[in-house]
LUMRONU-164229 format. One record per residue (C-alpha): x, y, z; residue number from 1; residue in three letters. Coordinates in nm, 2 decimals. Last residue first. Layout:
BEGIN
X, Y, Z, NUM, ALA
...
REM end
This chain:
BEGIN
3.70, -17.69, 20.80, 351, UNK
3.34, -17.81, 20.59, 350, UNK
3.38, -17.45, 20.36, 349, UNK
3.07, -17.33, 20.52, 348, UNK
3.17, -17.45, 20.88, 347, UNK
3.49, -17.21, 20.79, 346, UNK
3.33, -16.94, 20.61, 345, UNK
3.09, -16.92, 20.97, 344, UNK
3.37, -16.92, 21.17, 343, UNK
3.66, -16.71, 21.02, 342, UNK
4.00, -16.85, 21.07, 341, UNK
4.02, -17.03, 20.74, 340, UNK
4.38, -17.11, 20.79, 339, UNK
4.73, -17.09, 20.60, 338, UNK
4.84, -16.86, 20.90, 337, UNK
4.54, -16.63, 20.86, 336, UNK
4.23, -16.65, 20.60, 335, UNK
3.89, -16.46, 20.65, 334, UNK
3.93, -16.17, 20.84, 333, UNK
3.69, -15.92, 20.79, 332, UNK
3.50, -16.01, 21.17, 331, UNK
3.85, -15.84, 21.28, 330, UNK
3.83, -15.50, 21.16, 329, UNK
3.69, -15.31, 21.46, 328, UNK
3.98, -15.53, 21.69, 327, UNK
4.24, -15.41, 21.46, 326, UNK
4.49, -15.68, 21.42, 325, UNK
4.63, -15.57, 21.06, 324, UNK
4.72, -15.23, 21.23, 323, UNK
4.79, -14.89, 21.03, 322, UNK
4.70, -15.08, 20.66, 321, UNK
4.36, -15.20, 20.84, 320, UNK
4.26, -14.85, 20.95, 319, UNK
4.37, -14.70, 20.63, 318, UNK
4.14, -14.93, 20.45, 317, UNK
3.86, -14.93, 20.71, 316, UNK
3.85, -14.54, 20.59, 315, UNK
3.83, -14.57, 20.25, 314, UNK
3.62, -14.90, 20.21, 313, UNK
3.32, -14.69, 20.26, 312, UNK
3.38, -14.40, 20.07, 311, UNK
3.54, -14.64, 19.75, 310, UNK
3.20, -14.88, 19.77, 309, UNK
2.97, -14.58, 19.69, 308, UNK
3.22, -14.41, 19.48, 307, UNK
3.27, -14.77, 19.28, 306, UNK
2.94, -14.84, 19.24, 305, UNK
2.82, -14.50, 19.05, 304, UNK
3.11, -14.49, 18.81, 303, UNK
3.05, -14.87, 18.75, 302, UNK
2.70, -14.96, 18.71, 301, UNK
2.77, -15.25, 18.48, 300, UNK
3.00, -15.37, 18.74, 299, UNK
2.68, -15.37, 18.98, 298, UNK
2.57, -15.73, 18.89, 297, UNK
2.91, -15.91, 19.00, 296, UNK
2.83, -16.34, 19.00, 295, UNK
2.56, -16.26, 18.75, 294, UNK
2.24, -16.51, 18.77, 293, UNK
1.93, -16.36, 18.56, 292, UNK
1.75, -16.71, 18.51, 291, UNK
1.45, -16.72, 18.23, 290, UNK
1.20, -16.97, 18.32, 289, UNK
1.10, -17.24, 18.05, 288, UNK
1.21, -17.52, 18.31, 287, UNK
1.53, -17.37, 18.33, 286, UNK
1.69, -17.11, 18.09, 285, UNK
1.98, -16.89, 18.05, 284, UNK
2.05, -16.54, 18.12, 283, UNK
2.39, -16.33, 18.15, 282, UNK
2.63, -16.43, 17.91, 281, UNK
2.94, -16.18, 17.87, 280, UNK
2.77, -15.98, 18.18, 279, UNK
2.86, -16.36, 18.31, 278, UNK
2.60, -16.64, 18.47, 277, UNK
2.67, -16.79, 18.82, 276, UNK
2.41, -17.14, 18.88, 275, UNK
2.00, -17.09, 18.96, 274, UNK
1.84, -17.38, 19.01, 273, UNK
1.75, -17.44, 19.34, 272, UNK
1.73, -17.06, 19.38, 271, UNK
1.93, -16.89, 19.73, 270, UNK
2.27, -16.85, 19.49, 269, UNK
2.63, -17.01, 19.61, 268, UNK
2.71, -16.70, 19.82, 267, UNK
2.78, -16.51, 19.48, 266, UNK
2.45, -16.59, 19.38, 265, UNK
2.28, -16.45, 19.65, 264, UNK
2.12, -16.18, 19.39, 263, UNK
1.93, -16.46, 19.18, 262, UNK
1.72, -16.28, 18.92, 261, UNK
1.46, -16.52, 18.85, 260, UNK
1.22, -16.43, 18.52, 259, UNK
0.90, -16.55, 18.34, 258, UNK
0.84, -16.67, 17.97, 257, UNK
0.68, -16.98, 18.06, 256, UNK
0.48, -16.97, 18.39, 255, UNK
0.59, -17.09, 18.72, 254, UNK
0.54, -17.43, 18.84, 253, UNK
0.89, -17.61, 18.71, 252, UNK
1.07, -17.30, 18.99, 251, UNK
0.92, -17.40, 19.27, 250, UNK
0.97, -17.80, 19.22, 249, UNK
1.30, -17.64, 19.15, 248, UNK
1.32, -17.51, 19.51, 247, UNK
1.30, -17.13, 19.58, 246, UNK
1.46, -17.14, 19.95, 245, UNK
1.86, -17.30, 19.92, 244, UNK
2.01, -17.11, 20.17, 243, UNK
2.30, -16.90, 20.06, 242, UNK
2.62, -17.02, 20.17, 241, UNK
2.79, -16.89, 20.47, 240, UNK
2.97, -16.54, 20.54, 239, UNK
2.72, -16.35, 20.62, 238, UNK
2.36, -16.54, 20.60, 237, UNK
2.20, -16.40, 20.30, 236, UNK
1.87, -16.42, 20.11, 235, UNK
1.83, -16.18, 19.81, 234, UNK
1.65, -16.39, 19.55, 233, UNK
1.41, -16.21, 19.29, 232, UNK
1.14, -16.33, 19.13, 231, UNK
0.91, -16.22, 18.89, 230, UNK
0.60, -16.31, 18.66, 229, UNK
0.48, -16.47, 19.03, 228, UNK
0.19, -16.70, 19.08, 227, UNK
0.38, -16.97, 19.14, 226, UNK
0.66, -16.81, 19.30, 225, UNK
0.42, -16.71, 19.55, 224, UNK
0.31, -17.04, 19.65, 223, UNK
0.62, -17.19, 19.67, 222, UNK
0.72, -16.91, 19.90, 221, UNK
0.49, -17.01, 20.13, 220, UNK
0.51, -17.39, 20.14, 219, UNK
0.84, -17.35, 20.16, 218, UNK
0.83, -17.11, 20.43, 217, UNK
0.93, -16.74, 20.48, 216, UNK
0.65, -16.52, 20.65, 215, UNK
0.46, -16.27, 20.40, 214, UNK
0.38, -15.96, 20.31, 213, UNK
0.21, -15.75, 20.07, 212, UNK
0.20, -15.44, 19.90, 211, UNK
0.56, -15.45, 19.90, 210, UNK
0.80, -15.12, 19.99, 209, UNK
0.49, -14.90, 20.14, 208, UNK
0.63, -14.78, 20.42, 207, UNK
0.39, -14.97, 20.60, 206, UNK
0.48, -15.28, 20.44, 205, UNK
0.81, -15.29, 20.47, 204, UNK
0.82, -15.21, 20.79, 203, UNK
0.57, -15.51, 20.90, 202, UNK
0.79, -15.77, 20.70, 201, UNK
1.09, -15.66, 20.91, 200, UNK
0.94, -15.69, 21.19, 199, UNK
0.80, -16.02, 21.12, 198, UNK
1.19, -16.15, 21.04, 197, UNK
1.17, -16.47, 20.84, 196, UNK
1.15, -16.29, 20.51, 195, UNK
0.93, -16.28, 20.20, 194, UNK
0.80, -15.95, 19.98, 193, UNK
0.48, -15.97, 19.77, 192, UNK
0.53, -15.67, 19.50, 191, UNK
0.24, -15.56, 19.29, 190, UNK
0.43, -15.38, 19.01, 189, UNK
0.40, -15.01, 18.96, 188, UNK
0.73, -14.94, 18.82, 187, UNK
0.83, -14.75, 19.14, 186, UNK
0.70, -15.11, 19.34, 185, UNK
0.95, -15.26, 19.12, 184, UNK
1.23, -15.05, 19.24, 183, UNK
1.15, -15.06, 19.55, 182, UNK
1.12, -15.42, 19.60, 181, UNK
1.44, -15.46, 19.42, 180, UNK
1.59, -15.18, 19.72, 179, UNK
1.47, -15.43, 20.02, 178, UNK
1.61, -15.69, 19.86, 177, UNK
1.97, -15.59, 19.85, 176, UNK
1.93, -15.41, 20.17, 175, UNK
1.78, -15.69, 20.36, 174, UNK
1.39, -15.80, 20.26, 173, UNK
1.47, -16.16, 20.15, 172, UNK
1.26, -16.33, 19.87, 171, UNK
1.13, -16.08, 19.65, 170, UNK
0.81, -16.16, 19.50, 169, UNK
0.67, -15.96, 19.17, 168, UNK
0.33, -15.99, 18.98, 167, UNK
0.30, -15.81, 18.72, 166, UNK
0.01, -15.53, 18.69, 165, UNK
-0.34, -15.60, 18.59, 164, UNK
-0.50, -15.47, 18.26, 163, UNK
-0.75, -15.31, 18.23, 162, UNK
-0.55, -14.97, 18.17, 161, UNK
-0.20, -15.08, 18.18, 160, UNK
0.04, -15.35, 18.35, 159, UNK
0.32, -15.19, 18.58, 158, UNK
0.60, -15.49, 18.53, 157, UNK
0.48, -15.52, 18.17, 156, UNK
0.44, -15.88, 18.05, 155, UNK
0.64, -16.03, 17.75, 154, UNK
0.68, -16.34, 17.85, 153, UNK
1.03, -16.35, 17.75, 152, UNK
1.21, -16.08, 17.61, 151, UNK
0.98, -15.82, 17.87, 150, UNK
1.04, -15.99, 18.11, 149, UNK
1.41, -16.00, 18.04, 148, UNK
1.41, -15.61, 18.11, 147, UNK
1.19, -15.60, 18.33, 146, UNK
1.38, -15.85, 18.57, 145, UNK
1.67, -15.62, 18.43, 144, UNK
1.57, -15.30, 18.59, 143, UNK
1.43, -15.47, 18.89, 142, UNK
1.73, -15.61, 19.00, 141, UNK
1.94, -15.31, 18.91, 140, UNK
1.77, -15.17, 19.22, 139, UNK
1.89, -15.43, 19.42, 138, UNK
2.24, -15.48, 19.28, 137, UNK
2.28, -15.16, 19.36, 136, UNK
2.21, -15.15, 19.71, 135, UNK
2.35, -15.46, 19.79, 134, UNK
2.69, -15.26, 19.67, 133, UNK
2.69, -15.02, 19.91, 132, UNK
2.57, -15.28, 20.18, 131, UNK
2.88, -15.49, 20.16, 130, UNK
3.11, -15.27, 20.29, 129, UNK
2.88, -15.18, 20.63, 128, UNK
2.77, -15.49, 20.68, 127, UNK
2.52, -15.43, 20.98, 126, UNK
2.46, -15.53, 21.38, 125, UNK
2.67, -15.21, 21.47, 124, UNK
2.98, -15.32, 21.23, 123, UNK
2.98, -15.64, 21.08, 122, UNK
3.26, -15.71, 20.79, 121, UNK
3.20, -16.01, 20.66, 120, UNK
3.12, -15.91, 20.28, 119, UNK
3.41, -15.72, 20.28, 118, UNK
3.69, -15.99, 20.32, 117, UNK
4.01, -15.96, 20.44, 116, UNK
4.29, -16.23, 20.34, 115, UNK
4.61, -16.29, 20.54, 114, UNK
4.82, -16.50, 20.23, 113, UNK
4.98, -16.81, 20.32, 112, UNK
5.00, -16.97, 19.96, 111, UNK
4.81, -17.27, 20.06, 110, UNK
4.57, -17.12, 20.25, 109, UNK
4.45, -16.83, 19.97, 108, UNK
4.50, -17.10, 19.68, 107, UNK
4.28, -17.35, 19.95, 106, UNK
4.00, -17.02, 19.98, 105, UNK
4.01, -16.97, 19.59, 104, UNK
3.94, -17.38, 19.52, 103, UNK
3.64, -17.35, 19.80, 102, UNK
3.49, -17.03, 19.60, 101, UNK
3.11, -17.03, 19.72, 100, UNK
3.17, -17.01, 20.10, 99, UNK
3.50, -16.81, 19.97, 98, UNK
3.29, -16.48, 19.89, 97, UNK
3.63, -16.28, 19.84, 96, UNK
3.49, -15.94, 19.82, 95, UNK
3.83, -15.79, 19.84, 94, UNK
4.14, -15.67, 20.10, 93, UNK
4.48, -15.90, 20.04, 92, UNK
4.76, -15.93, 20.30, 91, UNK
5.05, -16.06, 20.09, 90, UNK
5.39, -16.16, 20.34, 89, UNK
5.31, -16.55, 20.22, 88, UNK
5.27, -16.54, 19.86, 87, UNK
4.95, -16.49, 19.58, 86, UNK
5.05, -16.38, 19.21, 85, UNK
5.01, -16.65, 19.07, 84, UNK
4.63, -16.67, 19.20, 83, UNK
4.56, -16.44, 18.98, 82, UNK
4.53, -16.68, 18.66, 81, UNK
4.27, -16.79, 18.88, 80, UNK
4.03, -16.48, 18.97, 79, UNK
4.12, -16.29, 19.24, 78, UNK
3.78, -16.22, 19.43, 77, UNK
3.61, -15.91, 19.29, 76, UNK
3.71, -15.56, 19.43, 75, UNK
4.03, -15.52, 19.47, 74, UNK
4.27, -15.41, 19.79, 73, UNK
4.64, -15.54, 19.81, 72, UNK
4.87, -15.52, 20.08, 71, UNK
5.17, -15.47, 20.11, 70, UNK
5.27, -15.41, 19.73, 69, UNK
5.41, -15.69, 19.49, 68, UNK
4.98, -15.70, 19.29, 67, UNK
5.02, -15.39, 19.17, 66, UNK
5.41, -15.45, 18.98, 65, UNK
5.24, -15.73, 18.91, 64, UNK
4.95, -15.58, 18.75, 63, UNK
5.18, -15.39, 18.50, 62, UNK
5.27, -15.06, 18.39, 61, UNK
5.26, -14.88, 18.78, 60, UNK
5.07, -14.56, 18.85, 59, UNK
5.26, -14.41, 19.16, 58, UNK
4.98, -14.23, 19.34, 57, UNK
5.02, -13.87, 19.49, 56, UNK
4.69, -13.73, 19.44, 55, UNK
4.76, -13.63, 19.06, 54, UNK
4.92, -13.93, 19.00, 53, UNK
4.57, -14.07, 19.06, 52, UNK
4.39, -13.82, 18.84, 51, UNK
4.61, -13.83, 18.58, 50, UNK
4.56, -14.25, 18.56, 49, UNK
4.20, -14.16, 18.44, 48, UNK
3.92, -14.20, 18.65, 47, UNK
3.51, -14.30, 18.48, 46, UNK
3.47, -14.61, 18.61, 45, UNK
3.60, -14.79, 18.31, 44, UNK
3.95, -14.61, 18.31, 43, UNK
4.02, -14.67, 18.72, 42, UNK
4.24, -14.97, 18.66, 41, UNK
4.41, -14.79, 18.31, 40, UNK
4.78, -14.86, 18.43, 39, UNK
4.80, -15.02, 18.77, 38, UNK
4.80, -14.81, 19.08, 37, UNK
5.06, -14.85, 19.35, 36, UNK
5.03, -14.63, 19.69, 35, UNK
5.24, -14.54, 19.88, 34, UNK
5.17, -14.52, 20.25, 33, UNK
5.21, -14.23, 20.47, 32, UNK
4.85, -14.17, 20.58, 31, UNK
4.81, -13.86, 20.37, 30, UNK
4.88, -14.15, 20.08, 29, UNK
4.58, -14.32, 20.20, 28, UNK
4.37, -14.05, 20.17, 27, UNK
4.47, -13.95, 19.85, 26, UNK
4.41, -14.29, 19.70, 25, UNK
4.03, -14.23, 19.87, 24, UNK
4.02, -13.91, 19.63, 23, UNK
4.17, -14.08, 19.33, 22, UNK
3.84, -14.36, 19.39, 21, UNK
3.97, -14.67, 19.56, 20, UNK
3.82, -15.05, 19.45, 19, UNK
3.77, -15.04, 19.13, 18, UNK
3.44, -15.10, 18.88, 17, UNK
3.47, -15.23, 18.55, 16, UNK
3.38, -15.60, 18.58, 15, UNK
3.22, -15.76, 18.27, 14, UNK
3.41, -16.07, 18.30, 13, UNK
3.69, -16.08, 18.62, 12, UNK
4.00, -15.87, 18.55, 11, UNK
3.99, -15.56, 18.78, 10, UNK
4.30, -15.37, 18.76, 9, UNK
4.53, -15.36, 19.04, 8, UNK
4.52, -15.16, 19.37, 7, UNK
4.85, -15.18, 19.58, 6, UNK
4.93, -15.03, 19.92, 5, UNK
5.29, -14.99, 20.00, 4, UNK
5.42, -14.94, 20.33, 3, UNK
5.22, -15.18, 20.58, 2, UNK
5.41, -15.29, 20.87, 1, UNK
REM end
């Protein structure tokens, strides 16, 4: 039985999101649970701790005064020095991401805790909670793939008269993708989009997304990339790791001064040699290739994020707090009874 409902702080680097706007608290608490917010977790999106007492929240000093309700819901995956506050009767709601995070999914199975995740949810052939946030890390995609660009080889995503536009290839059309194509298609670059699904490919194109298309193969996308100023990675298979489809041999041909921005990242990245940068430290290089590879690119959008992601966690939230065995929630769980009970994190994870 679910009483309490907590909703701590976020603590991972850069991250200034949460997980329940004051009106989604107020939901829950019309649903009879109380709910437990720490001190200041709503300040960098914009919500003060007034306007969750003011919906009938109990704001709490500490985070584990948060972290001792029911259940708890965050958005980033506990990071370690959170892990203390994992026990058996905990039932935890987050992007956990644990195809990537092996250590987190043992601390999870260790400790006994019944872990949800967002990014597995499947509802009507889609992922309703993580598509909110694909869809700013996509557009954000292209705002910092100009942005670096422009630090490195110091080409203009739309070009100018005589001149010729950059050249942009985003790997993966899904919602993530889909939006970074978008976005550098509204800045006038020539996009070249890449997915295995020809449907897929043909929407894009006639609405206008990429001005071209093509089907995903090595030789393919090696060839794109070559030629490419940017490229963005936004492959996913839900709940495993992130195939591996811009190779380094890929990534040694393009030019100096260019840009990845590696989306997949938190599923283990979909670029050979892309590995999880910070907002603290976002970019490195490879090969004389600038590498964009932040493990939570829409905390730096955070009033915007977390609405999108609090209206549709909301209502799977008060499902899930009425009945933990809710048929419509069950592709969320990840971890039960000190097991990875989720198939395709499991085979991930080698259990």
């Amino acid at each position: 039985m679910i009483r309490t409902i907590g909703l701590p702080a976020e603590t991972k680097d850069g991250e200034r999101r949460v997980a329940l706007e004051p009106s989604a608290v107020k939901s829950c608490v019309q649903a009879g649970h109380d709910v437990l917010v720490q001190a200041g977790a709503g300040r960098g999106a914009g919500f003060g701790d007034a306007d969750y007492e003011a919906v009938g929240a109990k704001i709490v000093a500490s985070a584990q005064e948060a972290w001792s309700a029911d259940l708890v819901v965050k958005v980033k995956e506990p990071q370690r020095h959170e892990w203390a506050y994992f026990r058996r009767d905990l039932v935890l709601f987050a992007y956990l991401h644990l195809a990537a995070e092996p250590e987190l999914a043992r601390a999870l199975m260790d400790a006994g805790v019944r872990a949800y995740a967002f990014e597995t949810l499947e509802e009507r052939g889609g992922l309703p909670l993580l598509a909110p946030m694909s869809e700013v890390a996509g557009r954000t995609a292209a705002i910092v793939g100009a942005h670096y660009l422009a630090q490195g080889s110091g080409v203009l995503l739309g070009g100018s008269a005589g001149v010729p536009p950059a050249r942009v290839v985003v790997v993966g059309l899904g919602v993530a993708g889909t939006m970074a194509a978008r976005g550098a298609r509204g800045m006038d670059a020539e996009v070249t989009g890449i997915d295995i699904d020809l449907h897929r490919l043909m929407e894009a194109h006639e609405r206008g997304i990429v001005t071209a298309t093509l089907a995903s193969s090595e030789h393919a996308i090696g060839e794109a990339v070559a030629d490419a100023d940017l490229v963005v990675g936004a492959a996913l298979v839900t709940g495993a790791k992130a195939p591996k489809l811009v190779l380094e041999e890929h990534v040694r041909s393009m030019r100096p001064g260019s840009v990845i921005v590696d989306l997949a990242i938190d599923q283990g990245g979909c670029v050979e040699t892309a590995r999880p940068t910070s907002h603290s430290n976002p970019i490195y290089e490879t090969h004389g290739v600038i590498h964009y590879c932040v493990t939570n690119v829409p905390g730096q959008y955070p009033r915007t994020a977390s609405r999108a992601l609090s209206a549709a966690i909301a209502p799977k939230l008060v499902r899930l707090a009425a009945n933990l065995d809710d048929p419509l929630l069950a592709t969320a769980l990840n971890v039960a009874d000190g097991r990875v009970v989720h198939p395709t994190v499991a085979d991930a994870l080698g259990l």
